[in-house]
DRENTOR-27123 format. One line per 8 residues: for each residue x, y, z of N, C-alpha, C. Coordinates in steps of 0.05 Angstrom, whole numbers, plus 5000, padded with zeros to 4 digits. Example, Ala and Ser with C-alpha at 12.3 -4.5 7.8 and 13.67 -1.06 7.14 Angstrom:
2
5264 4886 5156 5246 4910 5156 5264 4934 5156  5257 4955 5142 5273 4979 5143 5258 5001 5157
***
This chain:
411
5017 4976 5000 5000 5000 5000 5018 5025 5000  5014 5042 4984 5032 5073 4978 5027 5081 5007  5046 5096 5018 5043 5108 5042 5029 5131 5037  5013 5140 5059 5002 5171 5061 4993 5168 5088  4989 5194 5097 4983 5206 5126 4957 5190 5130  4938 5188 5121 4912 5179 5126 4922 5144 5127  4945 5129 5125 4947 5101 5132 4956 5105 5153  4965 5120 5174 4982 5123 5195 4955 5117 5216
4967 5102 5235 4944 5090 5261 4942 5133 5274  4912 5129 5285 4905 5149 5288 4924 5174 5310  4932 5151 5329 4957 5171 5347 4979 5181 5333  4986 5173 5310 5014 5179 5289 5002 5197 5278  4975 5202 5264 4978 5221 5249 4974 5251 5259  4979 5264 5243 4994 5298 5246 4969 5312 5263  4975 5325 5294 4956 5332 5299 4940 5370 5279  4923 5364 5279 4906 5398 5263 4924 5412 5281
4927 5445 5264 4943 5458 5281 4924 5486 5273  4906 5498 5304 4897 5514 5305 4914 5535 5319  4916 5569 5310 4929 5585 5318 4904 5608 5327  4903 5614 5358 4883 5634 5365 4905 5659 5371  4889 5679 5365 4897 5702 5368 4873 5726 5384  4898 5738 5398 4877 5758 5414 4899 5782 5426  4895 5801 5419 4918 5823 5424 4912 5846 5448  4884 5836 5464 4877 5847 5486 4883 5831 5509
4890 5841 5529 4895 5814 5561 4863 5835 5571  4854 5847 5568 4827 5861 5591 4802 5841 5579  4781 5843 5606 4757 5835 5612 4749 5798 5607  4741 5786 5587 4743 5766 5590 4762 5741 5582  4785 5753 5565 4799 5745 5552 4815 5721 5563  4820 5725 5589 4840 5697 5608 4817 5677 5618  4795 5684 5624 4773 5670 5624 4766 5653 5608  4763 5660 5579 4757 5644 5561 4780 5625 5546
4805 5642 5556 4840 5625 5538 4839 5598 5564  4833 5608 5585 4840 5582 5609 4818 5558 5600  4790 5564 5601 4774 5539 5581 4785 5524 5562  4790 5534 5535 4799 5525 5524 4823 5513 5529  4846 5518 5540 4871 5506 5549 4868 5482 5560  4843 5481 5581 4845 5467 5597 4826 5438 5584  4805 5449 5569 4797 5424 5543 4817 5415 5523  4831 5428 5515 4854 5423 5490 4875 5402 5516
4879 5411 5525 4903 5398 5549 4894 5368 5550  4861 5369 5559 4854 5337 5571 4841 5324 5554  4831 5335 5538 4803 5322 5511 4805 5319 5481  4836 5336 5470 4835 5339 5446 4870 5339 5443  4873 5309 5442 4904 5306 5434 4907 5302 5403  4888 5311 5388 4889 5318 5362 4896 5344 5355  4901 5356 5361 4908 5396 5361 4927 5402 5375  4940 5419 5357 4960 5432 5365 4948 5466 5364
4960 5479 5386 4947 5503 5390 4961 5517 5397  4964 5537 5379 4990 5563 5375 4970 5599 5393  4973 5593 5414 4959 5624 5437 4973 5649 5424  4971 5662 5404 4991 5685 5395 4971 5707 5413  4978 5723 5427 4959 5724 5448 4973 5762 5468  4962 5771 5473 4985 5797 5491 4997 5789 5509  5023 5809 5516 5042 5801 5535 5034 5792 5562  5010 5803 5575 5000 5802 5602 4985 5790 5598
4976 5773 5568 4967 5742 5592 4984 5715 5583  5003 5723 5580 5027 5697 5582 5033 5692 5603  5042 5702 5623 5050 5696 5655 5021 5670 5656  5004 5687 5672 4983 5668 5675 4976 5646 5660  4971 5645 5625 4969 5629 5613 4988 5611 5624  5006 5612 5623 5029 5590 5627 5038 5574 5649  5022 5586 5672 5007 5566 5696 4981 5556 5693  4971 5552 5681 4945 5538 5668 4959 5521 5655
4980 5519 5645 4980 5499 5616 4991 5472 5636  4984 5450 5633 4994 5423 5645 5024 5421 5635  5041 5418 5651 5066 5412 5642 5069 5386 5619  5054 5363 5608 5049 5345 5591 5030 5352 5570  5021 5375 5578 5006 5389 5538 5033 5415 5532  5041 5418 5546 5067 5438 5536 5080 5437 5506  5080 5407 5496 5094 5406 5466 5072 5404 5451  5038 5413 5458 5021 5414 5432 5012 5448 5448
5009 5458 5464 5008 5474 5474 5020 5505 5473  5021 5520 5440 5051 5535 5457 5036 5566 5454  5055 5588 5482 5043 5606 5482 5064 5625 5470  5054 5642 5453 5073 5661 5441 5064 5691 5438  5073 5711 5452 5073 5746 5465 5078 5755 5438  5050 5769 5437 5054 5797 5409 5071 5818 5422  5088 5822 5412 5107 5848 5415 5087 5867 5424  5094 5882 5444 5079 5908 5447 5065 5930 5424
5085 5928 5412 5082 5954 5395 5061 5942 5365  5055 5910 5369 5036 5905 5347 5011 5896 5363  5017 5895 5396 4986 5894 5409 4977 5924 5402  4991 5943 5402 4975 5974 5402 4967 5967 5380  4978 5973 5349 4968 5971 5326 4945 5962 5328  4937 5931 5336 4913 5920 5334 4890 5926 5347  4899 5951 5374 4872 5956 5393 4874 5984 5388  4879 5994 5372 4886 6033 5374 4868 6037 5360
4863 6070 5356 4832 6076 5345 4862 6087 5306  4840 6082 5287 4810 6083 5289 4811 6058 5280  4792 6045 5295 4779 6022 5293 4787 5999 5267  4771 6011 5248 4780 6003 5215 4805 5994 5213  4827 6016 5221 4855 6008 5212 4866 5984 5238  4854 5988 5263 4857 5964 5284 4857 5935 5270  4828 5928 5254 4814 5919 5233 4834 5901 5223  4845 5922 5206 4872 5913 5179 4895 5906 5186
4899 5910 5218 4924 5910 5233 4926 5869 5238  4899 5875 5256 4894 5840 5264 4895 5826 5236  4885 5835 5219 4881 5814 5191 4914 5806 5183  4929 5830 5185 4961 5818 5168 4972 5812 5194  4968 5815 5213 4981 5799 5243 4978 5776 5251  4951 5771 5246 4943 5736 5236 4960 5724 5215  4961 5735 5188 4974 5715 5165 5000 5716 5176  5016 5732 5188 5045 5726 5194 5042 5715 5213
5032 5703 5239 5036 5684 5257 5029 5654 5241  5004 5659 5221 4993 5631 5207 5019 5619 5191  5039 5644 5177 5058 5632 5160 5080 5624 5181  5078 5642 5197 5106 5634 5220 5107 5610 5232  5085 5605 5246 5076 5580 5263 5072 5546 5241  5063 5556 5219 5039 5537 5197 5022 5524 5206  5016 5533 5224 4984 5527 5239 4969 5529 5209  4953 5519 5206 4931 5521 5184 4911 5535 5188
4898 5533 5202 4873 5552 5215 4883 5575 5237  4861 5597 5228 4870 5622 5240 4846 5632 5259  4841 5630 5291 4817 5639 5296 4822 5658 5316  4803 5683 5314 4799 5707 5319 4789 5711 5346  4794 5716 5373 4779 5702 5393 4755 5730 5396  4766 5756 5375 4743 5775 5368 4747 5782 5337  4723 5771 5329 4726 5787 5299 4710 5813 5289  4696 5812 5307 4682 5840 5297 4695 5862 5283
4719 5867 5295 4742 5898 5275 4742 5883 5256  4739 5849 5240 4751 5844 5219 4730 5831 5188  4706 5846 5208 4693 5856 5176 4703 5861 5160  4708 5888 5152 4713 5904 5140 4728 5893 5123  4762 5892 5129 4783 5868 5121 4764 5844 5100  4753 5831 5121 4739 5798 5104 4723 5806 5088  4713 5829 5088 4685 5843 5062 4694 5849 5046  4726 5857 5040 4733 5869 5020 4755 5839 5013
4743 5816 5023 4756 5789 5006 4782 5775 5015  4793 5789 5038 4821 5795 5040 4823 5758 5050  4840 5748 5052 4848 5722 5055 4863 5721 5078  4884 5694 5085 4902 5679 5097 4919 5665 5084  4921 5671 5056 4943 5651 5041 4941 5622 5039  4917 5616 5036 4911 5600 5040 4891 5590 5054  4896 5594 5084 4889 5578 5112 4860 5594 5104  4842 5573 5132 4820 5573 5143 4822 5598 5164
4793 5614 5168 4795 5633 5188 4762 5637 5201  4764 5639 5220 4739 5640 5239 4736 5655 5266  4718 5657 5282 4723 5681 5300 4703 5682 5313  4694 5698 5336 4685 5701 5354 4665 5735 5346  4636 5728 5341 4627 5762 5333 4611 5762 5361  4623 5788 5370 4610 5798 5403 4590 5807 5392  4583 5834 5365 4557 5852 5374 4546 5852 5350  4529 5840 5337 4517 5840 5316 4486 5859 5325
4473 5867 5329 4453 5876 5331 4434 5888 5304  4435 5876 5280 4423 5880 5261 4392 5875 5263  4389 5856 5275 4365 5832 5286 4360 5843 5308  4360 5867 5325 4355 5882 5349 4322 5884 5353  4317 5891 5325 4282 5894 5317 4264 5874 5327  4283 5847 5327 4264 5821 5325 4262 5807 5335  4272 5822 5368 4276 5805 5386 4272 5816 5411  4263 5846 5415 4262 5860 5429 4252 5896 5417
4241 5905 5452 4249 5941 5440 4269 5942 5436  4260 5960 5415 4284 5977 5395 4278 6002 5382  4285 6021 5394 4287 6050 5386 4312 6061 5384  4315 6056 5363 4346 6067 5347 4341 6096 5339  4371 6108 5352 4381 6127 5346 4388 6125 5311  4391 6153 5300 4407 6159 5284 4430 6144 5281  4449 6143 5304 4471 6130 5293 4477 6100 5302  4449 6093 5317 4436 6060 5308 4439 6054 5283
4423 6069 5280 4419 6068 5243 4444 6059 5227  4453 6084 5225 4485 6082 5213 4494 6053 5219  4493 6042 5243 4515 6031 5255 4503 6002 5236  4479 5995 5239 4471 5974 5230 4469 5975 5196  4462 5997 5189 4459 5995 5157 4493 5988 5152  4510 5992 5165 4540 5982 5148 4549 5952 5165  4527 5952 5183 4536 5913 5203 4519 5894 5172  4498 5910 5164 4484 5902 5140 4494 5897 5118
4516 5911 5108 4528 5907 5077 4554 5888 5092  4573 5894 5117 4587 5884 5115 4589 5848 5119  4569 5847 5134 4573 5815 5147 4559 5793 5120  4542 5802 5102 4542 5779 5086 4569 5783 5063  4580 5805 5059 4611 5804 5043 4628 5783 5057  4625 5786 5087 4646 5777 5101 4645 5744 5099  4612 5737 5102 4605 5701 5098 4616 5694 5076  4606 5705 5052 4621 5701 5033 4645 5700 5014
4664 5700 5037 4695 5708 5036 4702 5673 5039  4712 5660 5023 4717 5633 5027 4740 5624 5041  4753 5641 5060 4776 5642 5075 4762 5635 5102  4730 5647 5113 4718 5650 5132 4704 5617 5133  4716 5607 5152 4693 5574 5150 4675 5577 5167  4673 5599 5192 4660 5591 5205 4656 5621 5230  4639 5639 5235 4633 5649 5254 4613 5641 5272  4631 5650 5299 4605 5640 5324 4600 5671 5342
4576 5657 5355 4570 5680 5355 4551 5679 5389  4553 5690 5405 4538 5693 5443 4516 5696 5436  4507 5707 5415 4476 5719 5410 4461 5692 5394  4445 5678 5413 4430 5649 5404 4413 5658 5378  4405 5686 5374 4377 5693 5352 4396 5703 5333  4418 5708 5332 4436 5722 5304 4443 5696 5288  4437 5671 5286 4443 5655 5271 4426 5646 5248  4400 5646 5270 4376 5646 5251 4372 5672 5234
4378 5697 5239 4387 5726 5221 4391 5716 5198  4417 5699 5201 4440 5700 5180 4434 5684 5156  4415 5657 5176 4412 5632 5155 4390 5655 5136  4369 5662 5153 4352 5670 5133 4357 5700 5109  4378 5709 5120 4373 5739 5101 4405 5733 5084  4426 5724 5092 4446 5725 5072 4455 5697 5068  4472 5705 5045 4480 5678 5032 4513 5675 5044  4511 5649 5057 4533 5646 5068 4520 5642 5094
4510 5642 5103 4494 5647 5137 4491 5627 5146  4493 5597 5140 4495 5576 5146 4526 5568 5165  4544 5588 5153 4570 5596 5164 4569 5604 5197  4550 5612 5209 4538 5636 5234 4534 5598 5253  4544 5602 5275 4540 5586 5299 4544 5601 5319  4511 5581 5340 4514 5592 5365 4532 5589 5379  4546 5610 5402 4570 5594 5422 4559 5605 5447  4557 5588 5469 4545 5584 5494 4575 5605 5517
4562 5628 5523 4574 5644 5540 4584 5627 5561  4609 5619 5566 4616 5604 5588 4608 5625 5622  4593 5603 5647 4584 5627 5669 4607 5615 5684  4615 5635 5701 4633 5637 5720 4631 5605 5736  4642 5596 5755 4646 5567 5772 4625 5587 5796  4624 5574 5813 4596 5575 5831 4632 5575 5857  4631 5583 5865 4655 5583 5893 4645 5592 5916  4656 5570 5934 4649 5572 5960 4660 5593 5976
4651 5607 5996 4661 5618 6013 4683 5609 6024  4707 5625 6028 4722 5616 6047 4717 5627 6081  4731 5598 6098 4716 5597 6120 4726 5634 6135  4706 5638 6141 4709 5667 6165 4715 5688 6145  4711 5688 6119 4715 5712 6099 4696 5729 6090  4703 5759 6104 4681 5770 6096 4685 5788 6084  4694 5789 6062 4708 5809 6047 4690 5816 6032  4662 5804 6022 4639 5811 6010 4618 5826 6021
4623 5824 6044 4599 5834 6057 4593 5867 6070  4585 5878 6047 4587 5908 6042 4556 5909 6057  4539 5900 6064 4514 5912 6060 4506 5908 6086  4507 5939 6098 4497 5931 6130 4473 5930 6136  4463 5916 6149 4445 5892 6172 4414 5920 6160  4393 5903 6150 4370 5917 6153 4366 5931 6124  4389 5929 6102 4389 5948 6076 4395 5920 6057  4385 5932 6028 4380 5919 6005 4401 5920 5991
4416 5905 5986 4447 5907 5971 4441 5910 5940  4456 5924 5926 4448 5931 5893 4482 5937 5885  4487 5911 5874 4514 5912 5861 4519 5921 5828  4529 5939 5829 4550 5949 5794 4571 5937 5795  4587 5917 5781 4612 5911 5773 4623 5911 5749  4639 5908 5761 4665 5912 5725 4677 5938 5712  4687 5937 5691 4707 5966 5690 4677 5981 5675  4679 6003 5701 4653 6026 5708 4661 6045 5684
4651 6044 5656 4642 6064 5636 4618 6070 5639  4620 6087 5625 4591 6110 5627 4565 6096 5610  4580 6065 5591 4569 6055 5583 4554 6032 5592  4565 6035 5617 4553 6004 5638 4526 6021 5660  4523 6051 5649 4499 6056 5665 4512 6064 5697  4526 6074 5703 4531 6085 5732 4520 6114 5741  4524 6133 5729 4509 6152 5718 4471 6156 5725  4471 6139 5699 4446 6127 5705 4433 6126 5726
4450 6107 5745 4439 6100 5774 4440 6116 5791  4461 6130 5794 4460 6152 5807 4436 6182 5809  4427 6183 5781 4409 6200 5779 4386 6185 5788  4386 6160 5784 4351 6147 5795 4354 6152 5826  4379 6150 5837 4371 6153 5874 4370 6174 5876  4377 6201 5863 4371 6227 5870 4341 6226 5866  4324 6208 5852 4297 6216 5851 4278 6198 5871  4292 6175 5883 4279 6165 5901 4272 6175 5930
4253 6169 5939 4237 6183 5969 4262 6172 5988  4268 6184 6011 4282 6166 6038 4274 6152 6034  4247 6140 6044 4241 6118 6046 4242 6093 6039  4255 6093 6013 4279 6071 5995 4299 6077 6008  4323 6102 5988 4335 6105 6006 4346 6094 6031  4330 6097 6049 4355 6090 6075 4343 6057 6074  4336 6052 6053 4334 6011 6061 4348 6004 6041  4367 6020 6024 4390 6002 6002 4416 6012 6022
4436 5992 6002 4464 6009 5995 4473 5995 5967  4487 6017 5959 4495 6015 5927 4526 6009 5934  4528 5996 5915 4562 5984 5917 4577 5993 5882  4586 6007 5870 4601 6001 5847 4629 5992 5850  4623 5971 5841 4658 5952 5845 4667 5948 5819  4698 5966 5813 4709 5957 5783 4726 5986 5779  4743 5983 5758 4767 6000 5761 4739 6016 5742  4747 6049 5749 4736 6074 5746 4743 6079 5714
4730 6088 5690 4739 6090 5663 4748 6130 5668  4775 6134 5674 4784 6150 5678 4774 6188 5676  4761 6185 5641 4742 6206 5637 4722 6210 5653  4701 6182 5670 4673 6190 5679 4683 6191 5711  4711 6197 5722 4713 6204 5752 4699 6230 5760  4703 6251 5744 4697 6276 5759 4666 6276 5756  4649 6262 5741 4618 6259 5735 4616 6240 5760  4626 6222 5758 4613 6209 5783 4610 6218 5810
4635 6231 5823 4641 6247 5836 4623 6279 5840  4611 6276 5825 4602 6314 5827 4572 6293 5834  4564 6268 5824 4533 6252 5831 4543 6249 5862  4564 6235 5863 4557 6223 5893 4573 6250 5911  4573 6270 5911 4569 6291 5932 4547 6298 5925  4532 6299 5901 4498 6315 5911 4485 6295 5923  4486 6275 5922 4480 6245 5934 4480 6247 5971  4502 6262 5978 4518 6257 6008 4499 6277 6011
4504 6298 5998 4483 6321 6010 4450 6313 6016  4434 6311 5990 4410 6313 5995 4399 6283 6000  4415 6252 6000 4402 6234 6003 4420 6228 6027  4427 6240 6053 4445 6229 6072 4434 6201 6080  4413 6188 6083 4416 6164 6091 4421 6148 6069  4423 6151 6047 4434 6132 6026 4463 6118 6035  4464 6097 6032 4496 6073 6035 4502 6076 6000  4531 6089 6002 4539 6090 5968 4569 6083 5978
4575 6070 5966 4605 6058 5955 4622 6058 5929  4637 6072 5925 4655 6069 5895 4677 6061 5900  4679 6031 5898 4709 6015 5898 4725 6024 5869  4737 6044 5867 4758 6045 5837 4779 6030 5842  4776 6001 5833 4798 5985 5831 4786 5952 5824  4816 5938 5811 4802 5913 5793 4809 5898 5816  4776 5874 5816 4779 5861 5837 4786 5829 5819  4798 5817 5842 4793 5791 5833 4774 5766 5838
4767 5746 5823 4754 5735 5818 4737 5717 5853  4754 5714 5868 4741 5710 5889 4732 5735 5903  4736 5760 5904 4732 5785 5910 4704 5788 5898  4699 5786 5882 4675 5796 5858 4656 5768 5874  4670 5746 5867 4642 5724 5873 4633 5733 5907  4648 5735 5921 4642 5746 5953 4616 5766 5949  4625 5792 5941 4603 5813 5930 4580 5803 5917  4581 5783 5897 4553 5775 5889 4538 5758 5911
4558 5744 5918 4538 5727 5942 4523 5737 5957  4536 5764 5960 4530 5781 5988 4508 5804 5979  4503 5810 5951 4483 5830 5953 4463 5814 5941  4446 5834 5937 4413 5820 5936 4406 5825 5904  4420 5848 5888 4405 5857 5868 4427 5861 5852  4439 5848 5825 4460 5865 5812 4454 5888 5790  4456 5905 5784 4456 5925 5765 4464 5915 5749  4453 5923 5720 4462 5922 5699 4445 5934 5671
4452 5959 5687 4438 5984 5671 4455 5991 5654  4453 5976 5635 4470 5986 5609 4456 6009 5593  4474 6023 5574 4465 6051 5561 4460 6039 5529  4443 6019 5529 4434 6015 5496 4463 5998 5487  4471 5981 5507 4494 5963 5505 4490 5936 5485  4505 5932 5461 4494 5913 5439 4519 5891 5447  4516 5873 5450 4521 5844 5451 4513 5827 5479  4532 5801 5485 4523 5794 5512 4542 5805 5536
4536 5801 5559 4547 5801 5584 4545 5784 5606  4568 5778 5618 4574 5761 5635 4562 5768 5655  4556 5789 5661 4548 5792 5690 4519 5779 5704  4507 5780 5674 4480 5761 5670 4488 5729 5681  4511 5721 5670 4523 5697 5689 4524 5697 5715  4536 5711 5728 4546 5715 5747 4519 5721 5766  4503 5739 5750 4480 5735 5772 4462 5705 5776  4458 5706 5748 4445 5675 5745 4454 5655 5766
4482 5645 5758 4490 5620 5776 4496 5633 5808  4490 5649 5815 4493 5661 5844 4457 5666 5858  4439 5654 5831 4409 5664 5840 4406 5690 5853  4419 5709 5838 4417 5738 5839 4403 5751 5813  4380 5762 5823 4364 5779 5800 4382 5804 5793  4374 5808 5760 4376 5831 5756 4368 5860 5747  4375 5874 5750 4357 5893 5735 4374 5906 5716  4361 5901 5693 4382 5905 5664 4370 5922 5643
4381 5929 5633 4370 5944 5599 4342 5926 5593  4327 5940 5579 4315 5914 5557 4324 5913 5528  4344 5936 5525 4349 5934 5495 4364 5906 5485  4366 5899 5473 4381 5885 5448 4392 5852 5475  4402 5841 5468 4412 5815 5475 4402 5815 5508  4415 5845 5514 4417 5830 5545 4387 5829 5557  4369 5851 5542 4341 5847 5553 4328 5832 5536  4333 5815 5520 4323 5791 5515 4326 5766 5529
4348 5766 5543 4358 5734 5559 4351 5743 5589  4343 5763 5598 4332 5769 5624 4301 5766 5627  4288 5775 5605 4261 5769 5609 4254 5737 5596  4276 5729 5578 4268 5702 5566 4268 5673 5583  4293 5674 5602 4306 5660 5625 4296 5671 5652  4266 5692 5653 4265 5711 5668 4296 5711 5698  4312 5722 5687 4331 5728 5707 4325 5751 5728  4311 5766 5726 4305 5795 5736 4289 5819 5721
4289 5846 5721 4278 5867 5714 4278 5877 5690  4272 5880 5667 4290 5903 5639 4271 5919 5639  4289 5941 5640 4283 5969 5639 4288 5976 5623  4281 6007 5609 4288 6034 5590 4304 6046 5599  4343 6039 5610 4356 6049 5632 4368 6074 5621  4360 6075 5599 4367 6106 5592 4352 6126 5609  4328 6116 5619 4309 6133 5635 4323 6128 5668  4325 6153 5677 4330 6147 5703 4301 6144 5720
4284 6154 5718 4255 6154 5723 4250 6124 5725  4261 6109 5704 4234 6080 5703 4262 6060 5729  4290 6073 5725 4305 6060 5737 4308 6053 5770  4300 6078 5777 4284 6091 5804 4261 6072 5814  4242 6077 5789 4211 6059 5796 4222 6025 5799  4246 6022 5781 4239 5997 5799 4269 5980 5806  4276 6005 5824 4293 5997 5846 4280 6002 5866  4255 6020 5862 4235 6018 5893 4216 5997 5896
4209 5990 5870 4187 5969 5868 4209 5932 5879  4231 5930 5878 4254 5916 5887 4246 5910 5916  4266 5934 5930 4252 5937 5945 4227 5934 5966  4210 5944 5952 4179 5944 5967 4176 5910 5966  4182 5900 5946 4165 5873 5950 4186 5852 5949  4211 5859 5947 4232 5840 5959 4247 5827 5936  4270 5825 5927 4290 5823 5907 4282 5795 5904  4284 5777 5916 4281 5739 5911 4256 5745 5895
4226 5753 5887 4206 5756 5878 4212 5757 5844  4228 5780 5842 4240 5780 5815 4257 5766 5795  4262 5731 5811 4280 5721 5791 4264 5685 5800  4260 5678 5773 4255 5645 5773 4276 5632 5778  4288 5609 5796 4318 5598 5804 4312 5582 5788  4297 5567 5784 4302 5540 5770 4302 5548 5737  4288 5575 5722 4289 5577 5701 4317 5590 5696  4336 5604 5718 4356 5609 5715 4378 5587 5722
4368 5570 5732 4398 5544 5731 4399 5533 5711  4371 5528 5691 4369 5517 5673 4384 5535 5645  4376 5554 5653 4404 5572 5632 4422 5571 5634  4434 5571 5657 4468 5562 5665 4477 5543 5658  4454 5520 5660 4467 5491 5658 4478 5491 5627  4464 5504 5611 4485 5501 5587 4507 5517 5578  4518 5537 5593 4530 5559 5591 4557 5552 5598  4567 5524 5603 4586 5514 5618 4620 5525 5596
4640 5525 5615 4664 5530 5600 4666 5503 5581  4671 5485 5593 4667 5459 5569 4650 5457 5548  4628 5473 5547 4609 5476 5525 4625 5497 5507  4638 5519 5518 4636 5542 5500 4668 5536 5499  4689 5516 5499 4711 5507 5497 4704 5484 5477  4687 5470 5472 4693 5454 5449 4671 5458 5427  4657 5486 5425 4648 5496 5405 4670 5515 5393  4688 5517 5410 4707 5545 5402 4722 5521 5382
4733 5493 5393 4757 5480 5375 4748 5458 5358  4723 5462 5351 4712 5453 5330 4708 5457 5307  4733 5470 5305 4722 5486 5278 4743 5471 5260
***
């Protein structure tokens, strides 16, 4: 029999060699590289997997990796000066940066496949045909919101508009780029979009938001427990932009009676987005002044992962008053598997999986008025009221890192 690779007993032959790339270390990025590592490591001794990845999360990465996946395993640091290129404004040229920073790790490495652990900047690039020399390429789309209409309120701005009439020309160019085998996507209703309105859309898969591990208390630790004896805990986390609704909240307790008031305390936990300090700051002194029994806290600083789970355990209600925020969020996890309601946007993804999984509240959080009404209505009739547990474990239960780790290396 002529030799070839396909006669070789299945352990001999050449393992697939996937190369991910990601030129950010912030928000969920070590979260989602440690899943996968840790599936590739124990489940998939068929792959070889090239992490081309930023400098600050190699350290960590490389205590995750099992010392015996190390030779299919390897982690390799984008030079500084081509992580900026890829995350610097304007956007577009970020775009074109990641597209030729991929083909030179794909030719460097010869990994065959090239996957994007965000492709959204790389529309543009794949619409206008652009290739891999070859190789296979696929990716991760956070915010599609074209399908916003059809799944929820939706009162688009002007530059809604805009934003979607060009998510509209670019993403069926992009299916149709025969370099692209495969986009996935957090948003369960953007697939069905795709199949039905463009050609190529059969390309669009769901990928299951991996939710945080469920962790126990450690014994005598009370590092969570912000919310003194007799008051209603209402947690904000994560890096506090003006786009995560803090703002927001702030103006709804200037409009609430004492009599809420002195039965919360507000907690924002997460490094401060540098521009919205002096805004926040000018809210929470008119705050001190005219709502003195209010409990307000602004932790400006990144917590870690047992720090944050403490805090959810410990309050009653998480925020997540986003400002017309388009894709998913974790924090919807994090409340879910902690059986913590929320009160969230109702726009686009995230107020579709809150009232769908009823997890908690969606609001119009652009309104501070409706945000107010029902953090009192919370309140009045008691936070546990507002969230189904069992329709929320049942959302979790599929949301697992092993779910959204071997939809990622399936490609």
């Amino acid at each position: 029999m002529p030799w070839s690779p396909d006669n070789l007993p299945v352990a001999q032959q050449k393992p697939r060699e996937i190369l991910i790339f990601e030129p950010e270390a912030e928000g969920h990025t070590l979260e989602w590289l440690d899943a996968i590592v840790r599936l590739a490591a124990t489940e998939r001794a068929d792959l070889r997997l090239w992490l081309v990845v930023a400098e600050g999360l190699c350290t960590p990465l490389a205590h995750l990796l099992p010392a015996d996946a190390r030779d299919r395993i390897r982690i390799v640091a984008l030079p500084a000066n081509e992580s900026r290129r890829c995350i610097g404004r304007p956007l577009a040229r970020a775009g074109f940066w990641r597209w030729w920073t991929m083909r030179k790790y794909l030719r460097q490495t010869g990994a065959e496949h090239g996957l994007f652990l965000t492709i959204d900047l790389l529309s543009l690039p794949l619409a206008l045909g652009l290739g891999a020399g070859g190789k296979g390429l696929s990716g991760v789309l956070f915010r599609p919101s074209v399908h916003y209409r059809e799944i929820g309120p939706y009162r688009p701005s002007l530059g809604d508009r805009v934003r979607d009439l060009q998510k509209s020309v670019l993403y069926p160019l992009m299916l149709r780029n025969p370099a692209v085998e495969r986009v996935l996507t957090l948003d369960p209703f953007f697939p069905v979009h795709a199949r039905t309105y463009y050609r190529g859309g059969e390309k669009v898969a769901p990928l299951p938001e991996p939710c945080p591990p469920r962790m126990a208390p450690a014994v005598n630790d009370n590092s969570g427990d912000f919310v003194p004896a007799g008051r209603v805990g209402f947690l904000l986390f994560g890096y506090l932009a003006e786009r995560k609704g803090p703002l927001a909240v702030l103006d709804a307790l200037l409009l609430l009676p004492p009599e809420i008031t002195s039965r919360i305390a507000v907690l924002f936990a997460g490094k401060v987005d540098p521009p919205l300090r002096e805004r926040l700051e000018r809210r929470r002194e008119a705050l001190a002044r005219e709502r003195p029994d209010l409990w307000l806290r602004i932790d400006d600083r990144r917590l870690d992962r047992s720090e944050l789970a403490a805090l959810v355990r410990r309050s009653d209600v998480i925020l997540a008053p986003y400002q017309k925020f388009v894709g998913s969020s974790g924090v919807l996890m994090w409340a879910a598997v902690n059986g913590r309601p929320v009160l969230a946007q109702d726009y686009g993804l995230v107020g579709r999986l809150t009232r769908e999984h009823r997890l908690g509240v969606s609001v119009d959080s652009c309104d501070p008025a409706q945000v107010a009404y029902e953090i009192a209505r919370m309140v009045q009739r008691g936070p546990a009221t507002f969230i189904d547990l069992p329709a929320a474990a049942r959302f979790v239960a599929t949301q697992t890192p092993h779910h959204f780790a071997s939809a990622v290396l399936s490609v």
